[in-house]
N, C-alpha and C positions, 0 to 999 in steps of 0.2 A: 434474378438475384441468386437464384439456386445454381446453377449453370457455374457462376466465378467459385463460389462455395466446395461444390462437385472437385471442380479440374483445380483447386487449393490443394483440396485432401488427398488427390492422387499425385498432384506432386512432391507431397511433403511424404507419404508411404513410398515413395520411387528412390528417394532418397538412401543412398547407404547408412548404416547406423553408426560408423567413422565418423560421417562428415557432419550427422547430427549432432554428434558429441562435439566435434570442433566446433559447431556454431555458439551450443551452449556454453563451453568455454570461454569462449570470448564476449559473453556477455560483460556491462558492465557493473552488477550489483547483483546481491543476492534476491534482492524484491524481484527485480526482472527476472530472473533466473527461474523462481518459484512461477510467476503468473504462465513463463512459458512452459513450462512442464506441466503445469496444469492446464493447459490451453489446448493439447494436442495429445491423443494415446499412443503416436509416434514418438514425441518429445520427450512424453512420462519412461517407456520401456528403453529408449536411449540414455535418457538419466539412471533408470536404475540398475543398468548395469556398470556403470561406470560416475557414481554419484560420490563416493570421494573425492577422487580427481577432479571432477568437474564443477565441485561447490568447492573445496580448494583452490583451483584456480580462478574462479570467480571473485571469491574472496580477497585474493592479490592483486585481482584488477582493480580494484576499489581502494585498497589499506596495502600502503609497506610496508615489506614484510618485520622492521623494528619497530611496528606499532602495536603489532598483534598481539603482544604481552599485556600491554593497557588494556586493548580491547575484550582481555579475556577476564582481567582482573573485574571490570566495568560490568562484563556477561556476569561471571560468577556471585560476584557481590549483589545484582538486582536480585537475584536467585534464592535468597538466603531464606527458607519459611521460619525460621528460630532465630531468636537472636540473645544472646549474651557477650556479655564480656570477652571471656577467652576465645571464645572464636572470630570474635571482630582481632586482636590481638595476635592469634594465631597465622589468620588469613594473613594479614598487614604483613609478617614475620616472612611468610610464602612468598608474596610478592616481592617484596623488596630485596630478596634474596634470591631471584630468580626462579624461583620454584614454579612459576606458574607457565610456563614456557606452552606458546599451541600448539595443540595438534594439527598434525597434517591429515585428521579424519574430524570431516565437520560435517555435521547434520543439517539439513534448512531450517530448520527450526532453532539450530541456534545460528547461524551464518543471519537469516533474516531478521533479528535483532542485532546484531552488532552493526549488517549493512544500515539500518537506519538510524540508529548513533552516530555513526561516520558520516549519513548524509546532513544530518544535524549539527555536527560540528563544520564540516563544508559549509553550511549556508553562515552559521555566525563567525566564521573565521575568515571569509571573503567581509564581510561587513566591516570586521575588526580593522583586518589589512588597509581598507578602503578608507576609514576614519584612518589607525594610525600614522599611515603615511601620507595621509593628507597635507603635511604641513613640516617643514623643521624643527624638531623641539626644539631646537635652540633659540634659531631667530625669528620663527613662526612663520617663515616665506614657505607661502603654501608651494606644493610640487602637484605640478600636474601629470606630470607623466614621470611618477617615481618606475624605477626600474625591476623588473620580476622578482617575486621570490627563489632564491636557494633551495635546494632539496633542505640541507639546515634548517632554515628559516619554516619551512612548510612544517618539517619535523617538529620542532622547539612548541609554536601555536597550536598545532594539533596536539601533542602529549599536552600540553596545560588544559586543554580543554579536557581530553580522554580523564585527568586526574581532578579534573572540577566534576566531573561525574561520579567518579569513584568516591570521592570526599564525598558529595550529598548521599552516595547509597548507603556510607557506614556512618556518618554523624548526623544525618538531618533527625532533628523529634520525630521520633513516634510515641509509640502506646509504653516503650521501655524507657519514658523519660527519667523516672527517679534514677535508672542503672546507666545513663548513657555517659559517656566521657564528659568532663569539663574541656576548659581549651590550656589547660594546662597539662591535662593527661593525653589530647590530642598533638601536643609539642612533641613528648616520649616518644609516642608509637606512630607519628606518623611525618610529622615536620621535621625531627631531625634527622631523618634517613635522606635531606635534599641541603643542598648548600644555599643561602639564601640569596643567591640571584635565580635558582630554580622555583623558592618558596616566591620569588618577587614575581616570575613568571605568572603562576598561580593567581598572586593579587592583579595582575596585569588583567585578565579572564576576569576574575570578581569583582573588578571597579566597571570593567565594559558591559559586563552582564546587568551589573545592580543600575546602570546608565540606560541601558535599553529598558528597562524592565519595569523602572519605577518611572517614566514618561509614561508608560501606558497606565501603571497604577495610581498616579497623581491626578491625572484625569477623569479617569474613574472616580475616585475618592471625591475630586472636587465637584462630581456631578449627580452622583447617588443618592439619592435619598434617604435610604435605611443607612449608607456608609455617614449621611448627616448625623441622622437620630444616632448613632454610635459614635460619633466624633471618631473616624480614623483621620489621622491626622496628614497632611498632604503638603510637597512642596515645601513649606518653611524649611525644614528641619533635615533636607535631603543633603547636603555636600557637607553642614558640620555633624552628620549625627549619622553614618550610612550604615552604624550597626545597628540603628531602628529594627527593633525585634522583630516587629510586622513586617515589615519588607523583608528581612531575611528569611524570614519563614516560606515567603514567598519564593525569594530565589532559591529556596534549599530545593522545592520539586523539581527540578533536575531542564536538562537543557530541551528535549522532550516541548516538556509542558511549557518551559519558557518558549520557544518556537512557536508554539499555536496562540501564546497571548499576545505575543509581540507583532504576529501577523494577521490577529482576529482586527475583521473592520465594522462590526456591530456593536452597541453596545450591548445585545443580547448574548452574542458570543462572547464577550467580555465579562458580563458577569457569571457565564456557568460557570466560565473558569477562575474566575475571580473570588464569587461568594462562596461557595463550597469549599473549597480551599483555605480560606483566610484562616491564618494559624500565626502564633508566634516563637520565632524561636531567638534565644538569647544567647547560645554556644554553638550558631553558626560560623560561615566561615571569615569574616570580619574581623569576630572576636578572636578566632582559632588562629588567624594569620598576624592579629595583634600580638597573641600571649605565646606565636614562635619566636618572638625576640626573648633574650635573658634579661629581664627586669631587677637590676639589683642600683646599688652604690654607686659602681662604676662610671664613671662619664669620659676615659679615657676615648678620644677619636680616630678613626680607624688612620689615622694617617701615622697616628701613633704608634701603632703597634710595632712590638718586636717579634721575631721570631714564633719564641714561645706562647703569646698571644694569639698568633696566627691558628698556629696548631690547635691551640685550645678553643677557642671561638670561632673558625670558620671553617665549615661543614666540609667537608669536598663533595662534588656533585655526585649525584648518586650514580651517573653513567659518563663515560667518556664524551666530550664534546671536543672535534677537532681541532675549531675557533676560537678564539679566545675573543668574541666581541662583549658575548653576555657578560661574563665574570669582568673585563676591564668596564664596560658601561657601570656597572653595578659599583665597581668600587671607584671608579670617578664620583658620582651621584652622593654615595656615601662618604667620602674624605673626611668631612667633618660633624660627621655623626657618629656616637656611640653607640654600643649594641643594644640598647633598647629600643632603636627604632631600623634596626638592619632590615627590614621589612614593614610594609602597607605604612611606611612614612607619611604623615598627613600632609608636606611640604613637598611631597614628588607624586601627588599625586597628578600633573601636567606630566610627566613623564609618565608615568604610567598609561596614560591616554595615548600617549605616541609609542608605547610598547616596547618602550629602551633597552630591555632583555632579551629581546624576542629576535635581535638581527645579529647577520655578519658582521666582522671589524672592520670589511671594507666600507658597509656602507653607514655604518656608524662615523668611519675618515672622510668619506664623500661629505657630511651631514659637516664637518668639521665638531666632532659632538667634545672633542678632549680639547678644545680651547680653550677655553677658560673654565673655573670654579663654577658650580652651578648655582644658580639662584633661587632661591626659595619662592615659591606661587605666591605672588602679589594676591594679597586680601582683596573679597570682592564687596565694593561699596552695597550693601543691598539692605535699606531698612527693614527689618527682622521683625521691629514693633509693628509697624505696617499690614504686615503680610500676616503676622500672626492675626490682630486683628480683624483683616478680613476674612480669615479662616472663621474666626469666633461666628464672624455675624452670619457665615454660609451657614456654618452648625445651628443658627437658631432658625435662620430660615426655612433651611430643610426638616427640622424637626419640627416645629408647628406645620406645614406642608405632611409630614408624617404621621401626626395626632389628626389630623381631619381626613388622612385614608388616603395619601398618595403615596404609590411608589412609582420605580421608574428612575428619566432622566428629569432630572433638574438644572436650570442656567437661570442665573439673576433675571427678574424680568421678562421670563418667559418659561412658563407655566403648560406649552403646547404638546408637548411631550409625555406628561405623566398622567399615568396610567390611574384612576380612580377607585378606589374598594370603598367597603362601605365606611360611611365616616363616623370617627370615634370621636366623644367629648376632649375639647381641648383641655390638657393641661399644665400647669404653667413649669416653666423650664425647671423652677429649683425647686421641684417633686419630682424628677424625673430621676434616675439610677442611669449611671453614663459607664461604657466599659471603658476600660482603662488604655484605650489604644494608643 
């Protein structure tokens, strides 16, 4: 075993320090880039002579080059040790006006987190694509072999995601809740610098996230013991109520932490991430994306408008888009809607699932998506009393299962799973103090 070891080392030293750098170059991420330069004293003094260049061009083999502005906005903003106001304000002001432009001198240390962002949004942007186009929004005829994305199309779903990121690093609760924005001061500084098929992008991300996300936490919830004895509430209340403060709380920790829950297959991994966490938040991005529409009198519909309406009420997109499919998708969908629901409309939320912002116009006309008026999402038959009910009767039964010392998992009827401590006197349900989940 020594011997292949021995004649590795002497080949990788025989090596010109040219062609080291060309190898490292061409890797495909910053993660790899770092293990390989740590990996070899030949690799390390290759890279440091020439470690701009070659974590710059690493960089660009992973992220093009019109992403990097998100990705840096995304870097910076995790970054923040203080927080206030005016600098949350100020930042936004940088960004949006191009201030934040990258550098062509990048460190591993920050290259190696933004590489893993980017491989984060790769994994749920592949998923997205895969649901979205699964199917016709129009007439539902599923497609099996829909056709590749557009450099566009790649572009469009990855900045929404890059900007689902940057939204949770500057609005999600923390410890500054009394000082943080409502979602009416997050419209000002942050929603209306995007035209609302940009802001619909955005919702497109937050209905697919809050989709993956609360499948994993609704099972949980409906299995838990101590999430009994707490009544978090689970399931009923998920497609008419998806600003549930509890879940958003949930999805404000960033795509990151969504990644490992959505991909944990224990329920022990499930809960570290789950319990410790559990927070609420109520000026997430639901409500944020609700309160960018102008809430007033008005009910005129967009088919309505004149000119001067035009101007006044719709945004222009913060960046040039060569296509014109998102903005015509958007104001087809919209025709006879007025601007208090120009975004995270409750009746387009089937289009939102199929990502109706997110493509070219060609394949928007493939789809034959401008044929007719659109139809509003058919109500789904689903007794509510029902469901809520058996919600109730799980909360009782987990919580006497809780008064006599078990946690763990819990399933009707089966009791095999949970874990026993010592057992406390029972008692009875309406003495008990319930949190308000």
């Amino acid at each position: 075993m020594e011997e292949p070891i021995r004649r590795c080392n002497m080949l990788i030293k025989s090596l010109p320090v040219e062609l080291i750098q060309l190898i490292l170059g061409a890797l495909p991420d910053a993660v790899t880039l770092r293990a390989l330069v740590l990996s070899h004293s030949s690799f390390y003094r290759a890279f440091i002579t020439g470690k701009d260049f070659i974590t710059f061009k690493v960089l660009l083999n992973q992220i093009v080059p019109n992403l990097l502005p998100d990705a840096v906005a995304v870097l910076e903003s995790s970054r923040f040790r203080s927080w206030n106001r005016k600098l949350i304000q100020e930042f936004l002001a940088d960004y949006h006006q191009g201030r934040l432009s990258p550098s062509r001198t990048w460190t591993i240390s920050d290259a190696v987190p933004v590489s893993m962002l980017h491989d984060d949004i790769c994994f749920f942007m592949t998923d997205f694509v895969t649901v979205a186009l699964a199917a016709n929004p129009v007439t539902g005829v599923p497609d099996v072999s829909p056709s590749p994305l557009t450099s566009r199309e790649k572009f469009r779903i990855s900045q929404a995601f890059y900007r689902f990121e940057l939204y949770c690093n500057l609005f999600r609760e923390r410890c500054w809740k009394d000082n943080r924005f409502g979602p009416e001061e997050q419209r000002e500084i942050f929603f209306d610098h995007y035209s609302p098929w940009e802001n619909e992008q955005l919702a497109c991300v937050h209905d697919y996230l809050y989709r993956r996300m609360v499948a994993v936490y609704n099972e949980f919830a409906a299995h838990d013991i101590q999430w009994g004895e707490d009544q978090v509430k689970f399931g009923v209340d998920d497609w008419h109520a998806p600003e549930n403060a509890w879940k958003q709380g949930t999805l404000s920790l960033g795509l990151n932490y969504l990644r490992r829950l959505v991909t944990a297959e224990t329920y022990e991994e499930r809960y570290q991430l789950l319990v410790p966490n559990h927070r609420s938040d109520h000026f997430f991005l639901h409500e944020g994306l609700v309160a960018s529409n102008r809430v007033d009198d008005d009910v005129v519909e967009l088919c309505e408008y004149s000119n001067d309406d035009e101007r006044r009420y719709i945004r222009s997109p913060s960046q040039n888009d060569p296509d014109p499919g998102p903005a015509k998708a958007w104001r087809w969908a919209h025709e006879h809607v007025s601007r208090d629901s120009f975004v995270q409309y409750e009746y387009h939320r089937e289009l939102r699932k199929r990502g109706y912002v997110m493509w070219d116009l060609e394949r928007l006309e493939r789809w034959n998506l401008f044929g007719a008026a659109w139809e509003s999402d058919p109500k789904v038959d689903i007794d509510y009393v029902q469901e809520y009910q058996a919600m109730i009767k799980s909360f009782d039964e987990r919580s006497e299962i809780y008064e006599r010392g078990g946690r763990g998992w819990w399933s009707e009827g089966d009791e095999s799973k949970i874990v026993w401590e010592k057992e406390q006197p029972y008692r009875p349900h309406n003495d008990k103090p319930k949190w308000p989940y």
